[in-house]
C-alpha positions in Angstrom: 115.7 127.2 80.0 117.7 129.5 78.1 118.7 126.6 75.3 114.7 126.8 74.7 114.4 130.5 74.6 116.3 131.0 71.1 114.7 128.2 69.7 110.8 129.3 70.6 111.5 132.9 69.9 112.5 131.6 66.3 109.7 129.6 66.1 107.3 132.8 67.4 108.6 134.6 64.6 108.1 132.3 61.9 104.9 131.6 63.4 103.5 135.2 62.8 105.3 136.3 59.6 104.5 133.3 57.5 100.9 134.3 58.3 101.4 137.8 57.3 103.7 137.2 54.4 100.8 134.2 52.8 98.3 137.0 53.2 100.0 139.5 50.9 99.9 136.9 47.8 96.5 135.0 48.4 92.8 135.7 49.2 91.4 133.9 52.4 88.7 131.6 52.9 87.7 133.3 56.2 88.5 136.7 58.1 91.6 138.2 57.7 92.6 138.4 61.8 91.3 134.8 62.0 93.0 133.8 59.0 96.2 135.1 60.6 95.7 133.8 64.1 94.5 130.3 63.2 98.0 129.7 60.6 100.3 131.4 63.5 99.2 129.2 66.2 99.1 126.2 64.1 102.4 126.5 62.7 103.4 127.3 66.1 102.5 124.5 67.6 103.2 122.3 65.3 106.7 123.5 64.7 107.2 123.1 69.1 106.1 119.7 68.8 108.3 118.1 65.9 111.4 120.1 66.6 111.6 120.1 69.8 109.5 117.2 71.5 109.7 114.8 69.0 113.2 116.1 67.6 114.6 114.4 71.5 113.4 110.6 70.9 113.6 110.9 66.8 116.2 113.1 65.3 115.0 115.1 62.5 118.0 115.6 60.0 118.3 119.3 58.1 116.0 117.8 54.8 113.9 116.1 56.5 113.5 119.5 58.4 112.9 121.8 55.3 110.4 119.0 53.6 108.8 119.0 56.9 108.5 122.5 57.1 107.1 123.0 53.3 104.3 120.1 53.7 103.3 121.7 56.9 103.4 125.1 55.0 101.4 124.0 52.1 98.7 122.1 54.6 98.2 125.2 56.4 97.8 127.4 53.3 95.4 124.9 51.9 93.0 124.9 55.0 93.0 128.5 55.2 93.4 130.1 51.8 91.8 129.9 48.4 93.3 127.3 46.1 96.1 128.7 44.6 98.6 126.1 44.2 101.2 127.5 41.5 101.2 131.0 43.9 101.4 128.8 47.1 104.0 126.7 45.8 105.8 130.0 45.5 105.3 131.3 49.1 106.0 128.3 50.4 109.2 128.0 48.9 110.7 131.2 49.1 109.4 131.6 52.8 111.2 128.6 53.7 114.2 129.6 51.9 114.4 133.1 53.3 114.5 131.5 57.4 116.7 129.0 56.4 119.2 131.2 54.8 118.6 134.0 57.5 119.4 131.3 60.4 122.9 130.7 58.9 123.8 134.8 58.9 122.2 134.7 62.5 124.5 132.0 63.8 127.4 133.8 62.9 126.3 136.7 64.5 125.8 134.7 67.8 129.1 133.7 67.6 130.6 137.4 67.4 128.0 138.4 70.2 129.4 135.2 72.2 132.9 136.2 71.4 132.4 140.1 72.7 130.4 138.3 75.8 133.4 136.6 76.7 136.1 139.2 76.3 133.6 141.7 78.6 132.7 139.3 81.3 137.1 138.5 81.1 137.5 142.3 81.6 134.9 142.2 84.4 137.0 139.6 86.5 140.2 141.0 85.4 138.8 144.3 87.3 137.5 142.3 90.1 134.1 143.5 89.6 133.1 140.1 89.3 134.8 138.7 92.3 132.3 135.3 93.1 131.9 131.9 91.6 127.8 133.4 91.9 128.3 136.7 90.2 130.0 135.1 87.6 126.9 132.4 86.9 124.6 135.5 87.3 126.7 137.8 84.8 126.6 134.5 82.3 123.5 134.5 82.3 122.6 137.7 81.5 125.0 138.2 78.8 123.1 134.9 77.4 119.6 136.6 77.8 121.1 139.4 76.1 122.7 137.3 73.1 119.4 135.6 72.4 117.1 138.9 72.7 119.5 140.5 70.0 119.8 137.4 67.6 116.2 136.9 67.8 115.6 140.7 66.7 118.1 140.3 64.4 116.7 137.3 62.6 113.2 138.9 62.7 114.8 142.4 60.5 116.3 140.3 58.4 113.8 137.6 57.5 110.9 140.5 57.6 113.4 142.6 55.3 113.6 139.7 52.6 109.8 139.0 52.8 108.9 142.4 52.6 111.1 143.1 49.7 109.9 140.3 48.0 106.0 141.0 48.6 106.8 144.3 47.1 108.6 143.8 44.5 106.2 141.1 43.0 103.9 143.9 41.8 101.5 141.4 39.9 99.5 139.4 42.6 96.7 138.9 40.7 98.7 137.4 38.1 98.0 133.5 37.2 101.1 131.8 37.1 102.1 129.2 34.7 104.1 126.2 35.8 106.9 126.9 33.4 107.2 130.5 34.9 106.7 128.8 38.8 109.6 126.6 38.0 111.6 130.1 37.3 110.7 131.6 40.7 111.0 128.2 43.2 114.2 126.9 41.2 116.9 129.9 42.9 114.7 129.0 46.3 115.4 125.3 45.5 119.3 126.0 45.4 119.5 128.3 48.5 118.1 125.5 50.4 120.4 123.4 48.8 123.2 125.5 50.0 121.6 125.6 53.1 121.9 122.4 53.9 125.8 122.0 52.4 126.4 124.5 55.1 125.1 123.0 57.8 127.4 119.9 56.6 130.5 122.3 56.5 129.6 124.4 60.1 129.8 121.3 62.1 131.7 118.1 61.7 133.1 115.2 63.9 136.9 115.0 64.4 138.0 112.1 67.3 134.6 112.1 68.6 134.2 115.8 69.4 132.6 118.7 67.5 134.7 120.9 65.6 133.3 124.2 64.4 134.4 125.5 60.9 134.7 129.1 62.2 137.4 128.0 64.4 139.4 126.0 62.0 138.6 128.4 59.3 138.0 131.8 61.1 137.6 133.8 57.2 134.0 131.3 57.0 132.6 134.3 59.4 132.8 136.8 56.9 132.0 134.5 53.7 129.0 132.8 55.2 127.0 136.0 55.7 128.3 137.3 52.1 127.5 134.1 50.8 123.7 134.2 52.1 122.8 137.5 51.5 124.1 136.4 47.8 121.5 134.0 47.9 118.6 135.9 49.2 119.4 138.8 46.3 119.6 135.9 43.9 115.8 135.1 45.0 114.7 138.5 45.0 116.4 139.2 41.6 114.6 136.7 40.3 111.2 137.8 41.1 111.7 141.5 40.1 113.1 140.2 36.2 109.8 137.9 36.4 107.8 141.0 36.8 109.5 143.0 34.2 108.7 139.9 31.9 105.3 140.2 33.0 105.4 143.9 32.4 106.7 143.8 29.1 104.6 141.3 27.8 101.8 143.1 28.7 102.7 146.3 27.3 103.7 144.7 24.1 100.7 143.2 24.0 98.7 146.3 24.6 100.8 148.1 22.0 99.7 145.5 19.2 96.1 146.2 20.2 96.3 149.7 19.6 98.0 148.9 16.2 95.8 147.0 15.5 92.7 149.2 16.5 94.5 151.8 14.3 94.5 149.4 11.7 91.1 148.4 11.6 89.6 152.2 12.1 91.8 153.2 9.2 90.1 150.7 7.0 86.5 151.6 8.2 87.1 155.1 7.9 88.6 154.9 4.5 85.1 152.9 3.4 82.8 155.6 5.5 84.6 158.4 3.9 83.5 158.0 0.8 79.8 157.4 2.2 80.3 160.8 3.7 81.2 162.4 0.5 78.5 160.6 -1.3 76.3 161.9 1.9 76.9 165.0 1.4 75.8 165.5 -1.8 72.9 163.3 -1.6 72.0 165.6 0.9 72.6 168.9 -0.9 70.5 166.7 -4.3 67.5 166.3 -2.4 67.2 169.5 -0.9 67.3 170.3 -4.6 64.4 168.0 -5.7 62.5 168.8 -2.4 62.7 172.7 -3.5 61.3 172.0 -7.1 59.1 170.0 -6.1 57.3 171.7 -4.0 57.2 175.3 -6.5 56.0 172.9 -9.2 52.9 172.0 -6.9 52.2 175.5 -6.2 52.4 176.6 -9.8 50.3 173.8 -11.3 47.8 173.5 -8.5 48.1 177.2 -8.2 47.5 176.8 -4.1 48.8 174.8 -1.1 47.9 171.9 -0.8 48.4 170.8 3.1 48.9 166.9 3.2 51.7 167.5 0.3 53.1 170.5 1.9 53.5 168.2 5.1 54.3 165.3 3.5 57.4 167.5 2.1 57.6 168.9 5.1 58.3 164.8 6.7 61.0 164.5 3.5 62.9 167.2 4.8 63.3 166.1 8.1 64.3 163.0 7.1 66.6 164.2 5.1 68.2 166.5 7.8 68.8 163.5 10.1 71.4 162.9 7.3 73.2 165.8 8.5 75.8 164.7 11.4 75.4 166.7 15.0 78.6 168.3 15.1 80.7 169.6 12.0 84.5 169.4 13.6 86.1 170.2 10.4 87.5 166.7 9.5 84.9 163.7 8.2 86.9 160.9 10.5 85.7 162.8 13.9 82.8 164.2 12.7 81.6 160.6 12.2 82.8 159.2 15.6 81.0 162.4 17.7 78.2 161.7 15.9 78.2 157.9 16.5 78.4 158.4 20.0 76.0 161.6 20.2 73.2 159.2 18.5 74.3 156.4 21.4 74.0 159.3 24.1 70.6 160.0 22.9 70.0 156.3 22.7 70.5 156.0 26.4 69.0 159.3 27.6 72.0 161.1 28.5 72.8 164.7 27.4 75.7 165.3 25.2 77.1 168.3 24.7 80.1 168.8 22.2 82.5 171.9 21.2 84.8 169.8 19.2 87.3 171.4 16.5 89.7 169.1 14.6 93.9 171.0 14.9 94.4 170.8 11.2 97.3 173.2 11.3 99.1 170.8 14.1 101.0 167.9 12.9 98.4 164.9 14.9 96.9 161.9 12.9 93.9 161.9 12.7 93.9 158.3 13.8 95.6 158.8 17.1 92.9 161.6 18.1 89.8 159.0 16.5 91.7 156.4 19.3 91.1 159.2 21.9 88.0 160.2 20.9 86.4 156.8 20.4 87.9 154.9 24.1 87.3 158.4 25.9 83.6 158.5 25.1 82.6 155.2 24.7 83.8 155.2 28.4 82.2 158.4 29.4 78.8 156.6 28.1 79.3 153.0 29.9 80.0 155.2 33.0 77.1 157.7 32.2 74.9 154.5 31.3 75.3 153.0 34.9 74.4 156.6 36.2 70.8 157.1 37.4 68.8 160.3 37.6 70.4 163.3 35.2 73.5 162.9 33.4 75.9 164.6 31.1 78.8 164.3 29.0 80.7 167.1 27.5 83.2 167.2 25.3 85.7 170.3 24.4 88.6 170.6 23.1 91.0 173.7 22.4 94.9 174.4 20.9 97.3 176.8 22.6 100.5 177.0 20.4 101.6 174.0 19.2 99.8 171.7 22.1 96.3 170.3 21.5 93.9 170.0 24.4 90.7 167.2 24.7 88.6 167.3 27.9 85.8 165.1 28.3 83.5 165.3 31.4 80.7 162.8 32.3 79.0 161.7 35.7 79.6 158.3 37.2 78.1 156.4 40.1 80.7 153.7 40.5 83.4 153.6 42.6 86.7 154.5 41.2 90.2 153.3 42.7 93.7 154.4 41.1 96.3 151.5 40.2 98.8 151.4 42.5 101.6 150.2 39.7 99.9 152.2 36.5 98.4 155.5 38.4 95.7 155.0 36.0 91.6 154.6 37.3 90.4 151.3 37.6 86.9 149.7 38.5 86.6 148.9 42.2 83.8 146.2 41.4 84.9 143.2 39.6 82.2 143.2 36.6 82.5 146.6 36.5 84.6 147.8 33.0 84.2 151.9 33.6 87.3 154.2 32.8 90.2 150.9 33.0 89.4 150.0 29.5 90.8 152.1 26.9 92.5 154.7 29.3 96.1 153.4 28.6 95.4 153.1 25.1 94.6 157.2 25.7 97.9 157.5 27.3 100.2 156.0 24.7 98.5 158.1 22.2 99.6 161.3 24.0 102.6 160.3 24.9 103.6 159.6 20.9 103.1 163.5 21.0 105.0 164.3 23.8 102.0 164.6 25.5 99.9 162.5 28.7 96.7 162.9 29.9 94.9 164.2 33.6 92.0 162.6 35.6 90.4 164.7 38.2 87.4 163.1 40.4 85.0 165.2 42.1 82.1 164.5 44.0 79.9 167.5 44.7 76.6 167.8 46.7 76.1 163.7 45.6 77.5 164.2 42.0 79.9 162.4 40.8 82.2 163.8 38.1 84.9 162.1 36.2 87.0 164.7 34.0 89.6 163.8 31.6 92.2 166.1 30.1 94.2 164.9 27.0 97.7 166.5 26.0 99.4 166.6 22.8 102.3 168.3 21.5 102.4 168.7 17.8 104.1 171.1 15.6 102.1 173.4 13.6 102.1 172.5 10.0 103.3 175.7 8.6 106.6 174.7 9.9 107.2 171.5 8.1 
């Protein structure tokens, strides 16, 4: 009975954290608690019947074990999760490869427990407080019951340790995996079962028809088998965190070309729209001019007002002040993005207030604060857009020494979760864009100027307020 104990405790384990561990990396067809009960009890049973029944009458040797153990994996995974084969090819893999490994550090353990079992249950007789041939079979066995209870805790810290580590450390779940970069992660898992199975040649040989353990020919193997595979689990999990730091890197290189290259392309539209400013401007001031003559020329040759002219002026001149942009800020580049997004406010029926003044005695381009500007309130009117009933966005923005401040306030309906890896607000709802878009871009910009930004979400009396605070540090001009 005890022989089985170890065995199905193993088993139990294996049984339950393969479940929890295939959660953490894919999306399930069905519930999450029957998801998890269903794959433990499967692989449960299954793992009882092969190794155990069907192990008696046909041996299963250590690589038929592991391919066993994958296929039945991979089965499982497929009835119960979404398709997801490069990730489940990489659960799989390092799941097997974590057990297997952890079994060998295990055994060596239960052979120090065994050896400290023996030289207690010697000092026991020695004292005569085991005196009977009955006490000694009772003793036995619950040193035994002892033995397995503590390597079957042992191997479930370890192999939850390594999954756990693993699960965190691969920050990027929703990542698609490409099979190049699957190779990279199940290769290391490929050669630690590999080992593996080396070791389980080396433990145990034959020698003139009885079984000769390694540790006792070669006592030092019960230091350098545990050092050996905890070597191996680090190289697994070393190879997942430099695959995420990849990933990372990547992805920020390829955000930082984006921003480049929005910078890019504003500076060439603003460098065209700045001279249709200019020309703006004094097209404006010409026919207020004209409009001005005009009209005293009437009135001197007619010699009275004339109503349909003096209201057909009267149109000219408003047309001509919807020439004039909303908000003067003191530089042409964001006077022309306030006003682009004051006439898309209006557009969509939502206030827009602005108190806007451009730092030109701080060392900031202009681009970087047109980046701000344009991400922050094109999100503040996709969020305000979505928004039913009244809503608002202000804008403000104010220096204190050599730092520059931007706040922009709008209401929002949608939910808004923070990004466990950036810290920065994301859309709950798949389709939904909200503040994720364009809120690093924000950040990098402040942080060129020693800067960063602040989100603060508030929900009073049923309103929903998303305020964000920019931050730049730049040195006044007058000490250049």
């Amino acid at each position: 009975m005890s022989d089985m104990l170890l065995p199905v405790s193993i088993y139990l384990v294996n049984s339950i954290l393969s479940g929890i561990y295939s959660q953490g990396f894919l999306k399930e067809k069905y519930g999450k608690k029957a998801v998890l009960a269903v794959c433990g009890a499967f692989y449960f049973l299954i793992q009882i019947v092969v190794f155990e029944i069907l192990d008696r009458r046909f041996p299963v040797g250590e690589v038929a074990g592991i391919i066993l153990n994958i296929c039945v994996l991979l089965f499982i995974q497929f009835l119960l999760f979404e398709k997801d084969m490069q990730k489940q090819f990489f659960v799989v893999f390092s799941f097997v490869a974590g057990k297997e490994i952890v079994k060998y550090v295990v055994s060596v353990f239960s052979i120090a427990f065994n050896e400290l079992s023996d030289k207690i249950l010697s000092y026991f007789i020695a004292k005569e407080i085991i005196n009977t041939l009955e006490k000694t079979h009772i003793w036995i066995n619950i040193f035994t019951f002892i033995i397995i209870i503590l390597c079957a805790l042992l191997y479930t810290l370890l192999l939850s340790v390594f999954l756990r580590l693993i699960s965190k450390k691969f920050v990027k779940k929703d990542y698609l995996l490409q099979t190049h970069e699957n190779i990279f992660l199940i290769l290391p898992c490929i050669a630690a079962l590999c080992i593996s199975v080396t070791m389980k040649m080396m433990i145990i040989s034959i020698e003139n028809g009885m079984t000769v353990m390694v540790f006792d020919t070669i006592p030092a193997t019960k230091f350098w088998i545990p050092v050996i595979c905890a070597l191996l689990l680090s190289t697994i999990i070393a190879s997942v965190i430099l695959f995420q730091k990849l990933v990372q890197y990547n992805e920020e290189t390829g955000k930082r070309a984006m921003l480049e290259n929005q910078v890019m392309q504003m500076q060439k539209e603003i460098v065209e729209i700045q001279d249709i400013y200019t020309d703006m401007r004094g097209l404006r001031h010409d026919m207020r001019s004209h409009l001005a003559n005009i009209s005293l020329l009437v009135k001197n040759v007619a010699g009275s007002v004339n109503e349909e002219l003096e209201s057909y002026i009267g149109k000219m001149e408003e047309t001509v002040k919807k020439l004039d942009f909303a908000y003067q800020t003191g530089n042409p580049i964001t006077d022309i993005i306030i006003h682009q997004k004051w006439q898309e406010a209006q557009k969509k029926h939502i206030q827009f207030k602005a108190d806007f003044a451009y730092p030109s005695k701080l060392l900031i381009d202009v681009y970087d604060i047109a980046v701000i500007l344009n991400n922050a309130l094109e999100n503040a009117v996709e969020a305000c857009r979505k928004t039913e009933g009244d809503k608002q966005i202000k804008l403000h923005s104010y220096v204190k020494g050599s730092l520059f401040f931007i706040e922009i306030e709008n209401d929002f309906s949608e939910d808004i979760v923070i990004g466990g890896e950036s810290g920065l607000p994301v859309s709950s709802k798949k389709s939904g864009k909200l503040h994720g878009i364009g809120i690093s871009n924000i950040q990098r910009c402040a942080k060129k100027y020693m800067g960063d930004i602040d989100i603060v979400i508030s929900d009073t009396d049923g309103r929903k307020k998303f305020s964000l605070t920019v931050m730049m540090n730049g040195k006044p001009a007058a000490a250049k």
